[in-house]
Kinemage of the C-alpha trace (Angstrom):
@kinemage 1
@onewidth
@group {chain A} dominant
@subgroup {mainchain}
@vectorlist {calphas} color= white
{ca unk a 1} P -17.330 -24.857 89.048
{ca unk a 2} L -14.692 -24.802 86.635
{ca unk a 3} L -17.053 -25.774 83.433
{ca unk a 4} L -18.929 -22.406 84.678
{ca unk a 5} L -15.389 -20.579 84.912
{ca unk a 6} L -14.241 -21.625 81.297
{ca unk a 7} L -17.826 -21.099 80.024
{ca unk a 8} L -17.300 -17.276 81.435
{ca unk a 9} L -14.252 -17.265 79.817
{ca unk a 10} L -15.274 -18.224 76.464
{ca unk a 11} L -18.018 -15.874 76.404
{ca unk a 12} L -15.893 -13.058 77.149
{ca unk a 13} L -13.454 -14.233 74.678
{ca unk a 14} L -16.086 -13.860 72.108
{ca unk a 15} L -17.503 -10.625 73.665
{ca unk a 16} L -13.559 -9.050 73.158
{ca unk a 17} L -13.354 -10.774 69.401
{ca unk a 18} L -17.076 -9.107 68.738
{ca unk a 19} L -15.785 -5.519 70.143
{ca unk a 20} L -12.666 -5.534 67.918
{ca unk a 21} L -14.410 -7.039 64.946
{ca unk a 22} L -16.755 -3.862 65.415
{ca unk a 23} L -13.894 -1.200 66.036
{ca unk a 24} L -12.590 -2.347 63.056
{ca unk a 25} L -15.602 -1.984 61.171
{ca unk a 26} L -15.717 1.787 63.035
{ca unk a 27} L -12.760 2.510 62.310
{ca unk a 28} L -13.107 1.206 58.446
{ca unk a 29} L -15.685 3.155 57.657
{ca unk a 30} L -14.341 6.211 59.585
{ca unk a 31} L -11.316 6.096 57.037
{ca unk a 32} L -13.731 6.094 54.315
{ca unk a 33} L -15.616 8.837 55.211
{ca unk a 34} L -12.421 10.930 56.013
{ca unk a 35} L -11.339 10.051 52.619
{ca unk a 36} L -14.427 11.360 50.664
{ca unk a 37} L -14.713 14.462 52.686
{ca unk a 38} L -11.034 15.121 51.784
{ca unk a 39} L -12.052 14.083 48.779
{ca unk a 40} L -15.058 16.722 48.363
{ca unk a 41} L -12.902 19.290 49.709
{ca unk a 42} L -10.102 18.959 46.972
{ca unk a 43} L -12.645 18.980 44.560
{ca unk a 44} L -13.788 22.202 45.827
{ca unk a 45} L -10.551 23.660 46.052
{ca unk a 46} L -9.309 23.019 42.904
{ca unk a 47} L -12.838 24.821 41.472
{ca unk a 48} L -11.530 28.068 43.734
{ca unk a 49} L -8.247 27.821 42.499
{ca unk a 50} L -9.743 27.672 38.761
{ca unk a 51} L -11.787 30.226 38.960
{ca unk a 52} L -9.108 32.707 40.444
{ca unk a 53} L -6.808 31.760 37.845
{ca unk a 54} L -9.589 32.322 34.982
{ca unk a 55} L -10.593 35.692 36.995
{ca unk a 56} L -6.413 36.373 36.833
{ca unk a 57} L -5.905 35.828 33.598
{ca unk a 58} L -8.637 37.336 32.008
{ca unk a 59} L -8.049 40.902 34.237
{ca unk a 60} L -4.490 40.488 32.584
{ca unk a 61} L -6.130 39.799 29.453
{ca unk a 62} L -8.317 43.322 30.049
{ca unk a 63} L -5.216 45.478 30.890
{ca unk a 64} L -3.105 44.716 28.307
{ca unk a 65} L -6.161 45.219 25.707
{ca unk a 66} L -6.510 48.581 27.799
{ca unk a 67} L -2.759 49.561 27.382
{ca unk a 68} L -2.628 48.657 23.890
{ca unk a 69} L -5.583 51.284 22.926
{ca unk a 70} L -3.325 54.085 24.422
{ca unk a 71} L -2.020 56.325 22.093
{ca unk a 72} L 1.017 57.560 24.111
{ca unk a 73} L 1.934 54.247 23.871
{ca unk a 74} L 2.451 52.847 20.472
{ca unk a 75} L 5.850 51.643 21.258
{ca unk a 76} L 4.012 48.684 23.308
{ca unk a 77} L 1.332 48.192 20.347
{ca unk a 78} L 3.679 47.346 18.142
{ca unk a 79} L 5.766 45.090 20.364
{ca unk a 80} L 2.905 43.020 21.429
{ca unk a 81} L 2.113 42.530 17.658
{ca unk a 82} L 5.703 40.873 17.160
């Protein structure tokens, strides 16, 4: 009886080893796929935020072309050109 009681043991010993070998593995690979999803989405924000700063700066860029062909406003032309 007792070689059957330490054989149970042994093989649930292995059984619990197996399980956390495999969590780890889970949770391993769970990091990893957080990480590239984070990953993607930083990507993808940083393209937004360029683009809004190109779409920014080049409305900026429009205005002050726009205010510059004003007549009434030749004072401004010829600070811009200093």
């Amino acid at each position: 009886m007792s070689s059957l009681l330490l054989a149970c043991y042994r093989t649930q010993l292995d059984a619990d080893k197996l399980k956390s070998l495999l969590r780890g593995k889970v949770v391993d690979e769970d990091i990893k796929e957080a990480l590239q999803r984070l990953d993607r989405l930083t990507q993808d924000e940083l393209q937004n935020v360029a683009a809004q700063t190109l779409g920014v700066v080049g409305k900026i860029a429009h205005d002050v072309n726009e205010l510059k062909r004003q007549p009434s406003l030749h004072i401004l032309q010829t600070a811009w050109k200093h």
